[in-house]
N, C-alpha and C positions, 0 to 999 in steps of 0.2 A: 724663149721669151722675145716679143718684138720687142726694139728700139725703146720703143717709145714707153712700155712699160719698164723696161729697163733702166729707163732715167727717173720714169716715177718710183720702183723705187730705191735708186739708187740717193735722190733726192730726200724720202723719206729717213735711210737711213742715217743722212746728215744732218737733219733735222731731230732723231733719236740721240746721233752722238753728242749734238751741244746741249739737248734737254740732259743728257746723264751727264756727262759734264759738268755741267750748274747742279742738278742733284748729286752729285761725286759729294759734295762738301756735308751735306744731310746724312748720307749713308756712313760716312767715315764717323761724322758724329752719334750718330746710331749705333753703331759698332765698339766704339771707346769708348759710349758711357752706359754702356749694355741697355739698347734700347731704352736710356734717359732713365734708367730704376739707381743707378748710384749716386747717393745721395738722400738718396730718402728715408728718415726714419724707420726703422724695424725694430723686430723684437721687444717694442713697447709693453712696459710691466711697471703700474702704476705701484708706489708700497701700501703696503696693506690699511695705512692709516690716512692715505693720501695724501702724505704730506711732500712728496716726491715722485718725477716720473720719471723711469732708467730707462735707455734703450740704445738700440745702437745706430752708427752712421759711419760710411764713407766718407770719403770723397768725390765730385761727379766725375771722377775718371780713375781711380780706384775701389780695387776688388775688399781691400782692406780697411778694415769695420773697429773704431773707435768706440769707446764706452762710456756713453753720458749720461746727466743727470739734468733734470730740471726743476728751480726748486718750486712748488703750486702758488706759492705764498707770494712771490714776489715776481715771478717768472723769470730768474737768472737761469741760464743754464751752463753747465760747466764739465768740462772732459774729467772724467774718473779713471779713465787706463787705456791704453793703448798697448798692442802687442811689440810696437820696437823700444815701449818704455819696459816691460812687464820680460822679455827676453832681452835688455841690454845690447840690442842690436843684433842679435843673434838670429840668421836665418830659422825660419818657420818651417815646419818638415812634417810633412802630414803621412801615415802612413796609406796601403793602399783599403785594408779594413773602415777607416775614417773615411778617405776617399770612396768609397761605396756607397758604403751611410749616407756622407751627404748628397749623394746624384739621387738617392733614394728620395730625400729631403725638399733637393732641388734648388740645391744651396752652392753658390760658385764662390763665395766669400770666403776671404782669408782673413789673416787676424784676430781678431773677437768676434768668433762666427754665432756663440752661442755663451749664455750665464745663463747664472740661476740664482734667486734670491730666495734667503733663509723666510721661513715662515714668520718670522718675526721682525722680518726687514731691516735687523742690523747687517747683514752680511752676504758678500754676493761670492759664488763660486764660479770661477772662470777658466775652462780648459783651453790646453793653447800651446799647443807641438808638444804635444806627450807629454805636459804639467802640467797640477793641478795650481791655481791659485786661489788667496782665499783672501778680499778684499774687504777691510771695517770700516763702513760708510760715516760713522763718526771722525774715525780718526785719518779715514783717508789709507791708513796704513795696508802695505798689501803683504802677504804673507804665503811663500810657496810650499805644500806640503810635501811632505819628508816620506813617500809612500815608497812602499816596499813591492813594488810590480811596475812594469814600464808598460807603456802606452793604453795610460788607461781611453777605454770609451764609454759614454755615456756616463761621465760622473756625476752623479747627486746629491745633497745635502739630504740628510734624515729629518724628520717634521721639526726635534728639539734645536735643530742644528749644531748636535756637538759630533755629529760625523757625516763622512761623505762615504758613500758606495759607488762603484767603476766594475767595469768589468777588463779584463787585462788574459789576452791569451785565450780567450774563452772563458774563463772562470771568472767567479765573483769574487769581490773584497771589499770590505772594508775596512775605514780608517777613522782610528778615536783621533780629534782635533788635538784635545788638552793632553795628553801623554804620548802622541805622535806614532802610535803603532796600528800596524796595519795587519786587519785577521783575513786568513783564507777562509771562505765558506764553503769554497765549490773545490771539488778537484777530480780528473779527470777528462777535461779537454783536449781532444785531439783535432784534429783537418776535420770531422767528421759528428763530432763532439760538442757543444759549448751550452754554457751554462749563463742567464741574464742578458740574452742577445734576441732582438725579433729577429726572425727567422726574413726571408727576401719576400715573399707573397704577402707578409704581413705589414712588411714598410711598402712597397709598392701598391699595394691594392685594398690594403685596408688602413691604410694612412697611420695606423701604428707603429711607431717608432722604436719602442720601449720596449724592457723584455724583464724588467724586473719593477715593483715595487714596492715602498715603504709601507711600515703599518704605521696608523696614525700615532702611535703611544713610542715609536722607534723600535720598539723590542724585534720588530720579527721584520723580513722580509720574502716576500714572494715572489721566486723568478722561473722562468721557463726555461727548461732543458732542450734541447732541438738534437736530433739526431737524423742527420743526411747520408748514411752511409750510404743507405738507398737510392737517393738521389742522385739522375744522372749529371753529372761534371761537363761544365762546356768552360771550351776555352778561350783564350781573347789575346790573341797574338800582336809583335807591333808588327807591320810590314816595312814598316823602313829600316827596322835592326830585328833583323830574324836571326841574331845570336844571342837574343834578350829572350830569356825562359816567357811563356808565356804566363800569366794570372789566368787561374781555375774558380769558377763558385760554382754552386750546387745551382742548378735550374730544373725544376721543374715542369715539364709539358702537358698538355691535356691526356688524360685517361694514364697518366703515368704517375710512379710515387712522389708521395709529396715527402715533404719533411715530416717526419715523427714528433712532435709536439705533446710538452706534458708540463707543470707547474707543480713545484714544488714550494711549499714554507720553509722556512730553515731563520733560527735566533741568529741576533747578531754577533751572540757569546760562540755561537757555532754547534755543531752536533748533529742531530738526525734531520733528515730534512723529512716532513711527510709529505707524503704525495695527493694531488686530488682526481678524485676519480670521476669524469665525469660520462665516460664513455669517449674516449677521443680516438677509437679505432679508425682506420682507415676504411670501414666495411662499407655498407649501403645502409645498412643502421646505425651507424658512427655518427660523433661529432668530432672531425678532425682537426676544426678551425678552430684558435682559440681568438675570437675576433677583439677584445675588449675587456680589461682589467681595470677595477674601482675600489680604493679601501682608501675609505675618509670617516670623521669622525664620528665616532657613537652608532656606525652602521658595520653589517657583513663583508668580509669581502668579497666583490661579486665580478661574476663573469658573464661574458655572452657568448656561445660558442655557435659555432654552426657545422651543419652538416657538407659533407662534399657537394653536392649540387645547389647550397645554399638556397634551397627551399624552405630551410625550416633550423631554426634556432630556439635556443633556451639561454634563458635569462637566471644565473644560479646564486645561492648564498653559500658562503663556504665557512666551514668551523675549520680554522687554518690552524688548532691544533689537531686534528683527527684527520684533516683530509674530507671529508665527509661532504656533500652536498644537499640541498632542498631547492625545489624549482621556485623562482618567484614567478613565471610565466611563458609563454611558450607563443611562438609566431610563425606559421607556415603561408606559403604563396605559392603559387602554381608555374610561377615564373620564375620567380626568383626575389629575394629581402634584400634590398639596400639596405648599408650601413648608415646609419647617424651616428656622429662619433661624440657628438656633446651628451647626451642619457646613456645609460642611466646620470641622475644627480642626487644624490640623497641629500636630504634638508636636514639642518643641523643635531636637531632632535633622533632621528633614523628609526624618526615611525612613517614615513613615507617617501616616496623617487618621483622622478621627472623621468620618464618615459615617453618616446616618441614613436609613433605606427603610423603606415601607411595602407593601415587596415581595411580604411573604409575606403581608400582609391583617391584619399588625400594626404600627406604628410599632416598630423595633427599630434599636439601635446597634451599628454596624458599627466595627471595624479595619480601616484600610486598609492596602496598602505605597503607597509611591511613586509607583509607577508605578498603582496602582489596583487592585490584585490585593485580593482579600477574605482577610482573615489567621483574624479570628475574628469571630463574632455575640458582642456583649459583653453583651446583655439579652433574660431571656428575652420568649417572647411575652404572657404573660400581667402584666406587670409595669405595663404603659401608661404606657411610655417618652413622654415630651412632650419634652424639650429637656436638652440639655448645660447644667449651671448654671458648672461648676469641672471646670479639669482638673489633677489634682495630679499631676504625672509622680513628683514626691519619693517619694510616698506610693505610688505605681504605682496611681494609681485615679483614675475620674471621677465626680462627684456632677451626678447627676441627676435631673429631676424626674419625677413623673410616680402610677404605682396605681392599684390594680385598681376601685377605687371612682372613676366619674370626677365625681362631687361634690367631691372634695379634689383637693389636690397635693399629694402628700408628697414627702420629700425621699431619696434614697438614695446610700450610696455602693458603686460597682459596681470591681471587679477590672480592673484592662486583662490581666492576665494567662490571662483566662479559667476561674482555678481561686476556685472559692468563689460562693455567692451574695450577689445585693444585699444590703447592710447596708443598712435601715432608720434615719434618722437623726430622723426626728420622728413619734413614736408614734403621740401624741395626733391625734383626728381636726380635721380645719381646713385650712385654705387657706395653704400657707408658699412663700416664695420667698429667694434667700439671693444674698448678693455675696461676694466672696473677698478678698483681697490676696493679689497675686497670689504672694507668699511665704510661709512662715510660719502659714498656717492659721488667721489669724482672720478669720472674716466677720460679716456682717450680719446674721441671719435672722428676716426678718418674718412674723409669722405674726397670721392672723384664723382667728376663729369666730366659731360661729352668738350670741354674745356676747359685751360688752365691747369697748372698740375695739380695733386694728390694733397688735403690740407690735412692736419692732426692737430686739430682744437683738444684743447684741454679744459675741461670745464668742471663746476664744484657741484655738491649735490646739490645745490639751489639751482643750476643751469647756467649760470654765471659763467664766460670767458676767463677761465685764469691763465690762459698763454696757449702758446702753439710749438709744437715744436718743429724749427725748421729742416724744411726742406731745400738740401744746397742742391738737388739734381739740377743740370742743366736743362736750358728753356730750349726746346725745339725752336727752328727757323719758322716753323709756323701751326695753324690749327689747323684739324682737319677738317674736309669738308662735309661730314658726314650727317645723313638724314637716315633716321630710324622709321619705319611704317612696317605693316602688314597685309602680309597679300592670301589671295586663296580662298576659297570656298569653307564653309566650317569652320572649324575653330581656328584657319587660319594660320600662317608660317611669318616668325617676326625674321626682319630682314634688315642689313643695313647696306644704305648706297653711298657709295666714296665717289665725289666726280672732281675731275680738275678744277684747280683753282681760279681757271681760266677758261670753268669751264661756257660753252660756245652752244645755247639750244637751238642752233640751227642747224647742228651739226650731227653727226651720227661717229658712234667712239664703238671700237670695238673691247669686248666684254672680258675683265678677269673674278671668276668666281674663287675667293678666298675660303676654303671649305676645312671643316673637322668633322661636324656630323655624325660625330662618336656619344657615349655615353659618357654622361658625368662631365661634360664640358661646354658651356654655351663663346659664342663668338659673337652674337649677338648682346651689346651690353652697353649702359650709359655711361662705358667709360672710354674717353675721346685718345686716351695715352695706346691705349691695343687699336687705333688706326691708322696711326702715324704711317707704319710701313706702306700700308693699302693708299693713305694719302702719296705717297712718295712714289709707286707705281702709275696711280691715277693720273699723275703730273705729266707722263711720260706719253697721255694720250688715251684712257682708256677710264672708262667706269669701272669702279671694282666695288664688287656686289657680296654679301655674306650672309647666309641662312642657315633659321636650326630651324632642322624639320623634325621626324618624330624618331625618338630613340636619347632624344636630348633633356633633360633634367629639368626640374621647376616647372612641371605643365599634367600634373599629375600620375599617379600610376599607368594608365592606359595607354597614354602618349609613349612612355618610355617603353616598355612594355612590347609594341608592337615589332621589336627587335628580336624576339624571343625565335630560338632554330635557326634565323638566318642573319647576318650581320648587316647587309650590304644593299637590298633589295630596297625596303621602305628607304634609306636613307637618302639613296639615290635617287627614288621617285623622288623624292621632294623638293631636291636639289634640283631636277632639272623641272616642276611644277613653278616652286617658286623662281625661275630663273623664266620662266616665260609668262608669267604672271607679272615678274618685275619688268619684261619687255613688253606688255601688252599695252604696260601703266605709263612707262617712262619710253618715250618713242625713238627719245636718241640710243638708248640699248641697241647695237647692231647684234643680232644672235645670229648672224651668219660668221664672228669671229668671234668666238668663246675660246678664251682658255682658262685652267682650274689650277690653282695649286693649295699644296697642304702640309702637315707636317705630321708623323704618327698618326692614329687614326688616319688624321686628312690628307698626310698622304699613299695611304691606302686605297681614300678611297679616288684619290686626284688619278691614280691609277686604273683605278676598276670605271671611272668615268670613262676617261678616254679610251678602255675595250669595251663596253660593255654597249655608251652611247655615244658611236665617233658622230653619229647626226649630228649630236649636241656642242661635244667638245670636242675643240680643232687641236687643243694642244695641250700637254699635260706636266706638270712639275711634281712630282712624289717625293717628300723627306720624311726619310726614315720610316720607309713603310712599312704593314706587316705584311708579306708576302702570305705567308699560309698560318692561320690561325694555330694549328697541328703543331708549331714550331714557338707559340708564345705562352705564358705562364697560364697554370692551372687556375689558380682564385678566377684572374680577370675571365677569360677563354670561355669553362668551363659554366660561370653564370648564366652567360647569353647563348650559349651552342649547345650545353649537356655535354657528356661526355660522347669521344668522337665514335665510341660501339654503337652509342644509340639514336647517333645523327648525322651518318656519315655524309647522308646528301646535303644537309647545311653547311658540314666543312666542307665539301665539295664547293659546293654554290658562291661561300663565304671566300674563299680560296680566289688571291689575282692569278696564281698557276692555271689554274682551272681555266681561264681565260687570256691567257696568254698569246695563243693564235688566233686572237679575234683583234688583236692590235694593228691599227690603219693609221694610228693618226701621229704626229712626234712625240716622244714620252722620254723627261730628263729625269732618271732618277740619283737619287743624293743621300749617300749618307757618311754617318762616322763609324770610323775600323772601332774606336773603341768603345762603342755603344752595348750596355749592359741590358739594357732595358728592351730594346727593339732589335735584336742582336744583326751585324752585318748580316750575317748570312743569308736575313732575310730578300738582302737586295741583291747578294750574288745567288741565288736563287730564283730571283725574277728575271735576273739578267738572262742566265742563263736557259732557263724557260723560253723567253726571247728569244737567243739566238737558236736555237733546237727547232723555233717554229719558224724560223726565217723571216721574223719580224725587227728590225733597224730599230736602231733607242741610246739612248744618250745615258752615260753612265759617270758620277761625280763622286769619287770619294774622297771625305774627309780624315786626311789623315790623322789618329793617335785622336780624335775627337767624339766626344758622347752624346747621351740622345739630347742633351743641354747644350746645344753647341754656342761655346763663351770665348770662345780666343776672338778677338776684335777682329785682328786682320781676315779671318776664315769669314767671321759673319760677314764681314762686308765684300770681301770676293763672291761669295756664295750668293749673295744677293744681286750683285751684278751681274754673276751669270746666269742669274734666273732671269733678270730682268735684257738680255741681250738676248736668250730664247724665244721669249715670248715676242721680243721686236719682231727676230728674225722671221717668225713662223706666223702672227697676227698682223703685224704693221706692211707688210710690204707685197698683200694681197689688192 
């Protein structure tokens, strides 16, 4: 290097040290109050009469989640439990079964992470280090039950509320309140074994949680057996005490066994359990999947299962004393059925369901009868129906989420009658979602924008303001800078641009593309709190750009779709389409310094950027990548690729190994040793790829840390060294 570039950029990089410097105090705040979300209202659950709204809350710099109340009437709000009042000060001790659950969940909260209110809204059940408690909103009095099995999970109150059920060990139990005895239902549990537990593919990738439920009348319960024996075992070692045994769970890989899934009925008095039959074999004609359990009042209980390639699902009624099945309806695709997990809905009568398809190549909302017959389409096509929020039968209408814009989610309320169009319930542009009670018409509804934080109006079924419930999150130093637009030919790639705050249009900024470009997740959104970090970067001298091209959700069947055999191909086209489209538009975009970074998905593909198109991308950050599809779970995997016998060139193609020695350009990868979900290996597997091809790369791991990574101090190292990277390899050219 001559001199003289030498000083330029040695000058540059003094000029990067005092901008991270002055940002140092942003990122540490970032980092302590987990990227500005503690503090903020959760778990909001209006009671059923509306006379009250319960939910939980931090602190803005604690993990640990207090229990309140707000009353509608007056808008007082007032603390109802706390876990150092509810334990006596006694340390919190979670086991590592819970700790699964909730990475599954994607919940880092400690404390009162989760309740549950009696259907009659006297009573809240609250688990909390291996006890159950059972709180009387009358009298305030809190009351810990006397159960006969330790650490229970998943505990639940039955519809009458005179018992809860848990699962403990694998097996099921329950407990009568008023005579304090706890019956076994299930028995036989082993490592291999468990009885009332979703299974891991089922919490992960089909957003089910639950592995048992109540029958409306209490008498009977229906929970799912899971059997792994089959199931290959991976293991999750610590590296800094390798005399600490390692944690085992069952994973499942593409074209390998899944878990054995089956549902049984069984009373609460105890006895036979019958089993249903709906074909859940493993075969090519099987339905293995049990995606989806519903038994509410005056209706069947119903399931959705689906087949191993999730081409094609049945929608079932079950006589949950015989076991016995009858189809209500059936859905194939050539690609593959996305889940909705709000339908079925059966309306109180249980002469007809709320069903949702993406039949006609739009997500739209169906009427059902009974028996399954199509009554009416209740939403047009162009409306971009997402999900059942509220179903007011009073009212004769359901509110829904969803709009044409898939930046927002607005909120609507639609006709069951079929006469009339969607009412529009939130104008304004932003990102809103809403709770109900389930009478009376007053809900929750939270709404974000591109600024400002997160609010939670409360309002009465006349629309009337009856309070808000505060948000104590801390106020970021500042807003972002960020403009939403759309670039590209045809339908077009929505895009958002982060530029300094200071920022200079005579100038020219080299480019960071903030990328996911996966399924089922946009980055592109009217909500200004997911740009903070991109602002915080951007400061440091650079525009930071973010696009969802096709394969990305809320833009119809087609759109997503075109993922189908290969993972990696369209997404990347788009990324580097809209990335020169955003440079064609905006002149200060320098696209001779591009770098990419991402996290799962994005950093897959922040990977597969920088082998695939070093043109493009000079420098690459990958967190928690998947290295080879071959290596990650069945459900997700196998939707978008088939199984890997009858597509091996798309796990080929799909595969950063595969392309390993086409790596030219710097590539820091990052991730956590104790990562369940995206497992390490994947990334000492890339690494390793790497050095075999004689390709140099940068390697970060996070010690004892998961694919959620929450430890403050790690987030905010991790970030700096992301952001010292990208100096060293963009700014100093």
């Amino acid at each position: 290097m001559a001199p003289l570039h030498r000083l330029r950029a040695l000058s540059l990089l003094m000029t990067l040290a005092t901008t991270a410097t002055a940002g140092e105090s942003f990122l540490r705040q970032f980092a302590a109050t987990s990227r500005f979300r503690l503090g903020e209202p959760s778990n909001v659950c209006p009671t059923p009469d509306g006379d009250a709204v319960l939910f939980l809350r931090s602190g803005p710099r604690s993990f640990v989640r207090d229990l309140y109340t707000l009353d509608v009437a007056t808008g007082v709000e007032q603390r109802l439990a706390s876990a150092d009042t509810l334990l006596e000060g006694k340390s919190e001790e979670l086991t590592d079964a819970e700790l699964a659950r909730r990475e599954r969940m994607r919940l880092s909260a400690r404390g009162i992470a989760t309740f549950e209110l009696s259907r009659d809204g006297k009573q809240l059940l609250i688990p909390l280090s291996g006890r159950l408690y059972l709180l009387d909103r009358q009298t305030r009095g809190v009351t810990q039950l006397e159960i006969d099995a330790e650490t229970p999970i998943d505990a639940r109150l039955s519809p009458d509320g005179a018992k809860a059920a848990f699962v403990s060990d694998g097996d099921l139990y329950v407990h009568d309140i008023a005579s304090k005895t706890t019956r076994r239902l299930t028995h036989g549990a082993d490592e291999d074994l468990s009885h009332g537990l979703a299974e891991f593919v089922a919490q992960e990738e089909m957003a089910r949680m639950h592995g048992y439920w109540w029958s409306p009348d209490s008498r009977q319960i229906a929970y799912q057996q899971t059997d792994t024996a089959d199931v290959e075992r991976w293991l999750i070692a610590d590296p800094a005490n390798p005399a600490k045994p390692p944690t085992q769970w069952p994973y499942p890989r593409p074209g390998m066994t899944n878990a054995a899934v089956r549902l049984g009925v069984v009373s609460v008095d105890g006895g036979e359990t019958h089993w249903v039959d709906w074909g859940s074999t493993d075969s090519a004609a099987g339905f293995p999947y049990l995606a989806s359990v519903a038994w509410s009042d005056n209706a069947p209980l119903t399931l959705l299962v689906q087949n191993r390639t999730q081409t094609a699902e049945r929608l079932l009624a079950v006589d949950p004393d015989t076991g016995g099945t009858r189809e209500l309806l059936s859905e194939t695709d050539d690609a593959w059925l996305n889940l909705e997990g709000s339908t079925p809905r059966w309306l109180a009568d249980g002469a007809s369901f709320l069903w949702a398809s993406e039949r006609s190549g739009a997500w739209r909302l169906e009427l059902r009868s009974a028996e399954g017959a199509l009554i009416r389409t209740l939403t047009p096509p162009g409306l971009g129906y997402r999900r059942v929020v509220h179903l007011d039968e009073a009212a004769g209408s359901v509110v829904v989420s969803g709009g044409p814009d898939p930046t927002q989610t607005q909120l609507f309320r639609v006709p069951l009658d079929g006469r009339g169009e969607p009412e529009p319930l939130t104008p304004a542009a932003g990102v809103y979602s809403a709770v109900y009670a389930k009478r009376g018409g007053v809900c929750v509804r939270t709404a974000s924008g591109l600024a400002g934080p997160s609010q939670h109006v409360v309002l009465r079924g006349d629309g009337s303001r009856a309070g808000e419930l505060r948000n104590v999150a801390e106020t970021p130093p500042f807003e972002p800078n960020v403009e939403l637009t759309k670039v590209g030919d045809g339908p077009g790639l929505y895009a958002a641009v982060v530029r300094p705050r200071d920022f200079d249009p005579s100038k020219k900024y080299p480019v960071l593309v903030n990328v996911y470009a996966g399924p089922h997740a946009q980055l592109v959104t009217h909500n200004g709190r997911g740009y903070l970090l991109n602002q915080w970067l951007a400061d440091q001298g650079y525009v930071v750009v973010l696009i969802d091209g096709r394969g990305t959700p809320s833009r119809g069947r087609a759109w997503e779709r075109v993922i189908k055999h290969n993972l990696i191909e369209a997404p990347l086209e788009d990324q580097v389409a809209g990335l020169q489209a955003l440079g064609a538009k905006h002149p200060e975009l320098d696209l001779a310094r591009v770098g990419v970074y991402g996290w799962s998905f994005g950093g897959y593909c922040s990977a597969m950027a920088v082998m695939q198109r070093p043109d493009v991308f000079r420098v690459g950050v990958a967190g928690a990548p998947v290295a080879d599809f071959r290596d990650y779970d069945t459900h997700y995997t196998e939707r978008y690729l088939g199984l890997p016998e009858d597509n091996t060139a798309g796990y080929d193609a799909s595969s950063v190994l595969t392309h390993a020695d086409r790596l030219t350009r710097p590539l820091l990868i990052i991730h956590g040793t104790a990562d369940d979900n995206v497992y390490f290996l994947h990334s000492v597997k890339m690494s390793n790829a790497l050095l075999r091809a004689g390709r140099p790369h940068d390697f970060l791991p996070l010690m004892g840390q998961t694919h959620m990574v929450s430890e403050p101090e790690v987030v905010e190292r991790m970030y700096q060294r992301m952001a010292g990277y990208f100096a060293s390899h963009l700014q100093t050219e």
